[in-house]
N, CA and C atoms as an extended XYZ file, in Angstrom:
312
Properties=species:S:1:pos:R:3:atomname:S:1:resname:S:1:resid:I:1 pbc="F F F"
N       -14.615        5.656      -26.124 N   UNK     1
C       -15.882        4.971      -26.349 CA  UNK     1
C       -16.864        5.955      -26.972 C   UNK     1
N       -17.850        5.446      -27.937 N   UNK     2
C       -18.638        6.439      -29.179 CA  UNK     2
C       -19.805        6.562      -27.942 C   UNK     2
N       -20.318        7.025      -27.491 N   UNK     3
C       -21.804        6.772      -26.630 CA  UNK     3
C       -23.022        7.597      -26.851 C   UNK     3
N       -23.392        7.618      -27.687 N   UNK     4
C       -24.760        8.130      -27.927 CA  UNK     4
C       -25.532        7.307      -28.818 C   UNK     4
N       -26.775        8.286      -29.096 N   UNK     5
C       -27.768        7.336      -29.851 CA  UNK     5
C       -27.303        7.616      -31.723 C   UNK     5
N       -27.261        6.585      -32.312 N   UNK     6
C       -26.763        6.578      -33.821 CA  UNK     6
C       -28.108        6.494      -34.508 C   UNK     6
N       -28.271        7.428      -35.721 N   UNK     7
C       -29.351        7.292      -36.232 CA  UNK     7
C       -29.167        6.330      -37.709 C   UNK     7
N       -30.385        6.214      -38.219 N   UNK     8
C       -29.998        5.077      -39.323 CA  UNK     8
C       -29.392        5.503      -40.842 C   UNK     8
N       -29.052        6.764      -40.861 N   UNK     9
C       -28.434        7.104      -41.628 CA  UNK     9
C       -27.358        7.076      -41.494 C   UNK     9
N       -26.714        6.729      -40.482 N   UNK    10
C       -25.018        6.776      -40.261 CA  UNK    10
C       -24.598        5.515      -40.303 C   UNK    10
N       -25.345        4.783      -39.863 N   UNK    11
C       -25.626        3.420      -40.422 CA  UNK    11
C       -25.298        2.955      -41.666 C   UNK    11
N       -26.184        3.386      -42.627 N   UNK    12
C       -26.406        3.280      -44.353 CA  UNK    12
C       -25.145        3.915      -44.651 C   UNK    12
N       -24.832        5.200      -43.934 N   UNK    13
C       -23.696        5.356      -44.476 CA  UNK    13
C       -22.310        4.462      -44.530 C   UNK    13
N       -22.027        3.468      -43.171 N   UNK    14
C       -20.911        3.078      -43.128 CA  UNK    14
C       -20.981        1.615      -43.682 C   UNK    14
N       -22.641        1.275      -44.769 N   UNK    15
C       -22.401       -0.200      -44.808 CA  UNK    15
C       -22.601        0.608      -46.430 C   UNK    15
N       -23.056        1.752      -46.892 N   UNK    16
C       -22.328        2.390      -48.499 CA  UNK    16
C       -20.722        2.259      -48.662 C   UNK    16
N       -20.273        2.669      -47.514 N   UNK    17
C       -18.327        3.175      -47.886 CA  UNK    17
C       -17.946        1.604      -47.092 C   UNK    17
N       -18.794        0.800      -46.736 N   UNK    18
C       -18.268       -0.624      -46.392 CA  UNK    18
C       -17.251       -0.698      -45.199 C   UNK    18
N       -17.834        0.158      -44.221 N   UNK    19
C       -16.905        0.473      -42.797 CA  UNK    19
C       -17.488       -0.973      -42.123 C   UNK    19
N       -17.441       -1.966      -42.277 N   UNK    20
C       -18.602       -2.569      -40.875 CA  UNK    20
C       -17.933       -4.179      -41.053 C   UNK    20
N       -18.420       -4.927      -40.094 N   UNK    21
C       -17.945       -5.861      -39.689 CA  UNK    21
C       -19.016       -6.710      -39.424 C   UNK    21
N       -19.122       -7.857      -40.051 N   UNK    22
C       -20.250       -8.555      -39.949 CA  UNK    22
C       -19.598      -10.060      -38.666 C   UNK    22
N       -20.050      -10.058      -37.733 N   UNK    23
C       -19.813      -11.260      -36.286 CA  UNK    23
C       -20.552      -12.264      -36.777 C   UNK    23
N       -19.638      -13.201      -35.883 N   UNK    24
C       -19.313      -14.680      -36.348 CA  UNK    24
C       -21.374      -15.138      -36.044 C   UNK    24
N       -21.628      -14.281      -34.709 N   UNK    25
C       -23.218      -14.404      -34.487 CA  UNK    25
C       -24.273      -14.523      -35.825 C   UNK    25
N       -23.900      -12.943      -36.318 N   UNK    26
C       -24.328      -12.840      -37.517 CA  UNK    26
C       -24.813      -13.713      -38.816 C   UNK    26
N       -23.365      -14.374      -39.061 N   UNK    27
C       -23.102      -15.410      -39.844 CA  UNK    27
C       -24.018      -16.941      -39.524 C   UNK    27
N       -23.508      -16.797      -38.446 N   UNK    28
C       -24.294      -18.197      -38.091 CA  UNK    28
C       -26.006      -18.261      -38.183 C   UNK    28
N       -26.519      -17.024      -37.625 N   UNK    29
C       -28.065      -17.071      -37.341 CA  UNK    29
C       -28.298      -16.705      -39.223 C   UNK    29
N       -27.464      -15.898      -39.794 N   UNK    30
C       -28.142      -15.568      -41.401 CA  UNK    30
C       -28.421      -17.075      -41.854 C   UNK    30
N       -27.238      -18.042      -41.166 N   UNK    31
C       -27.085      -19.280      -42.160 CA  UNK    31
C       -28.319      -20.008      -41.563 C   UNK    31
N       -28.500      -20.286      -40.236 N   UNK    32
C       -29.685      -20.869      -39.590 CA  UNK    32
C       -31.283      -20.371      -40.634 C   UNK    32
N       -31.087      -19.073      -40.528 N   UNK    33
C       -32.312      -18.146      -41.103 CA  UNK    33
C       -32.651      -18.307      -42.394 C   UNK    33
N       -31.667      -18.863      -42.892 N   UNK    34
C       -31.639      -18.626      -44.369 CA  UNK    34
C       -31.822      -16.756      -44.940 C   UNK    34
N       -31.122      -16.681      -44.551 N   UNK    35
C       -30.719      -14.887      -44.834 CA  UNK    35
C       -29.668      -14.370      -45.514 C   UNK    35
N       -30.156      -14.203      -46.574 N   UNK    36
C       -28.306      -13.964      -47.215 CA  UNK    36
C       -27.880      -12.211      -47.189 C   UNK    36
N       -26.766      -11.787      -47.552 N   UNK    37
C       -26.517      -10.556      -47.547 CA  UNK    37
C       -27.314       -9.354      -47.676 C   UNK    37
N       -27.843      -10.002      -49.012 N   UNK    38
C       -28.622       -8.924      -49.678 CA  UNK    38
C       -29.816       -8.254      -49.248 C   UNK    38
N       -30.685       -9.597      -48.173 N   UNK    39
C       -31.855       -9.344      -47.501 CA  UNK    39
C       -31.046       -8.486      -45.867 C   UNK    39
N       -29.912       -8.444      -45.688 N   UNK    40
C       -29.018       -7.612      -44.710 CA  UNK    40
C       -29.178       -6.173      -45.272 C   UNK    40
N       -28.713       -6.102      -46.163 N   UNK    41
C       -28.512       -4.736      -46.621 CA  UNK    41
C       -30.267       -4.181      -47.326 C   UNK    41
N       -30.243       -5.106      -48.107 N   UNK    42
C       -32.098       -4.377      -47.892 CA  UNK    42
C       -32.430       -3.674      -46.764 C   UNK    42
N       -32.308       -4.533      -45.889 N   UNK    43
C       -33.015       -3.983      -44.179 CA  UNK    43
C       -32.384       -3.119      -43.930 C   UNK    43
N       -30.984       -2.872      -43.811 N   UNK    44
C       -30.482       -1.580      -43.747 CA  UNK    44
C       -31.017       -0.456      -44.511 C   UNK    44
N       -31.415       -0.458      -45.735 N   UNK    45
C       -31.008        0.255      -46.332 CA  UNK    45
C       -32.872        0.647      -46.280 C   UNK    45
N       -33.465        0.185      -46.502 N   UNK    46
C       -35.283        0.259      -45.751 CA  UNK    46
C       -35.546        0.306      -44.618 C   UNK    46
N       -34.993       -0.483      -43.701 N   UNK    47
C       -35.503       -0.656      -42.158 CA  UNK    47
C       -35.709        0.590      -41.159 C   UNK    47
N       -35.795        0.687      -40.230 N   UNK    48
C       -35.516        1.669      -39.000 CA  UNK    48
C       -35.338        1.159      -37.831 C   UNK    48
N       -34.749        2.159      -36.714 N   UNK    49
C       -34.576        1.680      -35.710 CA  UNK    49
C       -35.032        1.601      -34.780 C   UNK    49
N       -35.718        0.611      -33.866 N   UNK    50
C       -37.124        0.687      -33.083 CA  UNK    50
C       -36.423        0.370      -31.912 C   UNK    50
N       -35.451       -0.266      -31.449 N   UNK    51
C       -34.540        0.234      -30.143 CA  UNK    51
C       -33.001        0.647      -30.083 C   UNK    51
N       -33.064        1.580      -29.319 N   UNK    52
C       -31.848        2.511      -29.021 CA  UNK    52
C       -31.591        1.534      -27.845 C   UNK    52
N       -30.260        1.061      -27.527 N   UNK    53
C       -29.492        0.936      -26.121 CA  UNK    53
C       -28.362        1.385      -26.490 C   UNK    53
N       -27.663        2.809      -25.909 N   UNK    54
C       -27.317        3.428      -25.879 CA  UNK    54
C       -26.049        3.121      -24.699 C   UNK    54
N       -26.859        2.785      -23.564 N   UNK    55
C       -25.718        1.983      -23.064 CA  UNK    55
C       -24.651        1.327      -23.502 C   UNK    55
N       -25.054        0.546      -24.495 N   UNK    56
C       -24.235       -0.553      -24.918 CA  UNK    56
C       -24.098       -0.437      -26.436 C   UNK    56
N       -23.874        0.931      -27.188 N   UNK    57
C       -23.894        1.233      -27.837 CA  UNK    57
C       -24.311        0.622      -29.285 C   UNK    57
N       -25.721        0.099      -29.093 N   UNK    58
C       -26.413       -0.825      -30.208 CA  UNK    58
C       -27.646       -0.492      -30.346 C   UNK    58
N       -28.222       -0.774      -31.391 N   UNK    59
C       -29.897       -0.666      -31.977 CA  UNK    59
C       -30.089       -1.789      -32.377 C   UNK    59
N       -31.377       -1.716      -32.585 N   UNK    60
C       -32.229       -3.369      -33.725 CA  UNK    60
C       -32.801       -2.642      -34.065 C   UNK    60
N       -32.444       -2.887      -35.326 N   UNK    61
C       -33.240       -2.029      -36.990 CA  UNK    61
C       -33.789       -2.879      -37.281 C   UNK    61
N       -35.345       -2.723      -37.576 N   UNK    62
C       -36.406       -3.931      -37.963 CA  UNK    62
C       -36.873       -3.246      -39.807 C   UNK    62
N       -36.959       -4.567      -40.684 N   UNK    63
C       -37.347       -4.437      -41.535 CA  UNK    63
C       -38.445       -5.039      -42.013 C   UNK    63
N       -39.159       -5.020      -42.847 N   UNK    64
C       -39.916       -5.924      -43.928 CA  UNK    64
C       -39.591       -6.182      -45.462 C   UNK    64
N       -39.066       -7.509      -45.357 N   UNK    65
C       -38.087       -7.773      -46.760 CA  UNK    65
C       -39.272       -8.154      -47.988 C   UNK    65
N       -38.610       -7.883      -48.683 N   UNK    66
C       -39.438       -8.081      -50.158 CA  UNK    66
C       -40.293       -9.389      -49.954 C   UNK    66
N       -39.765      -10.356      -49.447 N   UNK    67
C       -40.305      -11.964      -49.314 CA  UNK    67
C       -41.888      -11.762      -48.293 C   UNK    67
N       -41.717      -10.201      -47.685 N   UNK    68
C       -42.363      -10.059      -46.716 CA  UNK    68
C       -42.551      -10.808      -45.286 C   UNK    68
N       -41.299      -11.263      -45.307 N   UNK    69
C       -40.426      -11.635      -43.855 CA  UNK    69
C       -39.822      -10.242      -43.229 C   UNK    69
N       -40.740      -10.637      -41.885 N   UNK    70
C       -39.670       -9.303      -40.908 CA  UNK    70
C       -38.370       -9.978      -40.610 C   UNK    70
N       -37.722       -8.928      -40.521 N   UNK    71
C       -36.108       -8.898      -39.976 CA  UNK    71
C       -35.450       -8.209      -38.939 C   UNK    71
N       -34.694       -8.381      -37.917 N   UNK    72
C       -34.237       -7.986      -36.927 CA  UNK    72
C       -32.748       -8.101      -37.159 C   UNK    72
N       -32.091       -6.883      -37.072 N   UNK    73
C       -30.573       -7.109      -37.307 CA  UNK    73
C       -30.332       -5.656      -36.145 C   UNK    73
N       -29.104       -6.717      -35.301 N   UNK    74
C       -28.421       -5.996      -34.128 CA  UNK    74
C       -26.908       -5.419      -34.608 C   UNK    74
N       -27.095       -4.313      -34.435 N   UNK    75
C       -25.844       -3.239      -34.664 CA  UNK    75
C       -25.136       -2.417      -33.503 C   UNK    75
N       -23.778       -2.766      -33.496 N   UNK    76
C       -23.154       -2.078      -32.673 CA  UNK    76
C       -22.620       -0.767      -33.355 C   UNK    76
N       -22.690        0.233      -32.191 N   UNK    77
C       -21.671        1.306      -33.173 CA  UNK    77
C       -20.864        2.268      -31.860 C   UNK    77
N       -19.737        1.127      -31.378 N   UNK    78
C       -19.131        1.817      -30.425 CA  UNK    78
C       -17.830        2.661      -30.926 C   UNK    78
N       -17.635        2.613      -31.859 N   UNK    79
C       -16.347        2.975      -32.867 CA  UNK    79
C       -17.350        4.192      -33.800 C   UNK    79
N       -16.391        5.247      -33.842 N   UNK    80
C       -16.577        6.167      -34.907 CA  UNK    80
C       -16.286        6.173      -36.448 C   UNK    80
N       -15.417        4.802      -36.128 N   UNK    81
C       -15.122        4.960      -38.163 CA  UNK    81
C       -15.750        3.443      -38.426 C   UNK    81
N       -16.593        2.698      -38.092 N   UNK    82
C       -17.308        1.440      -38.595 CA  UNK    82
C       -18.276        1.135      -37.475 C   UNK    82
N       -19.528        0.149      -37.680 N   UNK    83
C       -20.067       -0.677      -37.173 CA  UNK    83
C       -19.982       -2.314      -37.501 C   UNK    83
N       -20.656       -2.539      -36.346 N   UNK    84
C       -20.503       -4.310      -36.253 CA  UNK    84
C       -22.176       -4.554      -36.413 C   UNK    84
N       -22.220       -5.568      -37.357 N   UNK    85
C       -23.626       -6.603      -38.137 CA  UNK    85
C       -23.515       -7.583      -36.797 C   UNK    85
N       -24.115       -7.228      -35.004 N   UNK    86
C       -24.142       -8.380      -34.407 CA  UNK    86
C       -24.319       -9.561      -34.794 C   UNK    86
N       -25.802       -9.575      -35.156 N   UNK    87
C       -26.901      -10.961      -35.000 CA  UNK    87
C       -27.783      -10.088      -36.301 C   UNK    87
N       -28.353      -11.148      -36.698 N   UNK    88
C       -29.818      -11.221      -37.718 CA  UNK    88
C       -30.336      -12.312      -37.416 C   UNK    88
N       -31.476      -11.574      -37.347 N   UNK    89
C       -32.775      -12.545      -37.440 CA  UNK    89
C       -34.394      -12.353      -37.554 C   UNK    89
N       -34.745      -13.714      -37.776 N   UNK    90
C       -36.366      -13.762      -38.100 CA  UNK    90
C       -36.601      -13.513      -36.882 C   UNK    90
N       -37.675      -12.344      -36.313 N   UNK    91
C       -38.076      -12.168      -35.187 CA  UNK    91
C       -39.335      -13.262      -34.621 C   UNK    91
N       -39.770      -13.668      -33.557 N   UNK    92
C       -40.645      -14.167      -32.959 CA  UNK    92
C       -41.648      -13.837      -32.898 C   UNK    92
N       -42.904      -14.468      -33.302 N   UNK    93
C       -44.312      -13.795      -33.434 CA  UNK    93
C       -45.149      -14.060      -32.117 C   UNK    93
N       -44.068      -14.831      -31.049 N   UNK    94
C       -44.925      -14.711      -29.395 CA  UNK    94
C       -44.162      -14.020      -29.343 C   UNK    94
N       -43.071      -12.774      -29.549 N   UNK    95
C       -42.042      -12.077      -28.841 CA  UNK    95
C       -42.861      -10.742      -29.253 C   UNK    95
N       -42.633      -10.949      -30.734 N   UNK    96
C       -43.140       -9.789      -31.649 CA  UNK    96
C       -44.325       -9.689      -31.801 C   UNK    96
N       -45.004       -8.560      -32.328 N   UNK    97
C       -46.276       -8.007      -32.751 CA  UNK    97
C       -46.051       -7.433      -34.341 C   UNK    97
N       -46.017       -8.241      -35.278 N   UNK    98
C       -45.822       -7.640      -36.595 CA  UNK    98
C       -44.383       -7.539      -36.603 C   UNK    98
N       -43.861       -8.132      -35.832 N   UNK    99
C       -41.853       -8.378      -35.932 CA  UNK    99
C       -41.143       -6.702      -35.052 C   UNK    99
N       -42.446       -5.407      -34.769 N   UNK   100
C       -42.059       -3.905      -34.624 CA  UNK   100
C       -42.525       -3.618      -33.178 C   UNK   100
N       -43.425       -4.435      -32.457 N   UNK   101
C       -43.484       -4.050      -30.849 CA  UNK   101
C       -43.193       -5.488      -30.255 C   UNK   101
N       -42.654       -5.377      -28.690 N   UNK   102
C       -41.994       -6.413      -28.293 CA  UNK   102
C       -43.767       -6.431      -27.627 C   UNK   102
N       -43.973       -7.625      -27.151 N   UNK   103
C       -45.213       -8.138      -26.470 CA  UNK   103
C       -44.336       -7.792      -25.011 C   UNK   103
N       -45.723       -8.178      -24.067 N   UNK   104
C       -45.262       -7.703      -23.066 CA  UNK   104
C       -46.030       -8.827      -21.892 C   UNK   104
């Protein structure tokens, strides 16, 4: 098991050399969201990561897409040679504060 905290460059790196695995979650909420790939990899490739669970070897990398829609995309990275594209999504503006602090 990989267990530490992954930073977002290792990230970018494994969705450059195309190590990663996008879940059936994923798919479904992009299609709900109307989110296509490209606004995925934007966020990757701009975003950062505003929670570490480390436990469970995942982050949510939050972006702001060109459309100027925030984005929330959940990444696993329990494996050393790829990650998994959990979930994406439009974050909640009673959850969120600007899509980057959780309310409380």
């Amino acid at each position: 098991m990989y267990n530490k905290f992954v930073d977002i460059n290792t990230i970018r790196r494994f969705i450059k050399i195309g190590e990663f695995f996008v879940k059936d979650h994923a798919l479904i909420e992009s299609f709900k969201e109307r989110i296509d790939f490209d606004d995925i990899f934007f966020a990757i490739n701009n975003g950062e990561i505003i929670e570490n669970y480390p436990e469970r070897n995942r982050c949510l990398i939050f972006a702001t897409l060109q459309t100027k829609l925030y984005l929330h995309i959940v990444v696993d990275y329990y494996s050393e040679t790829y990650i998994d594209i959990v979930t994406v999504y439009i974050p909640n503006s009673k959850k969120w504060i600007k899509g980057r602090i959780r309310r409380r």
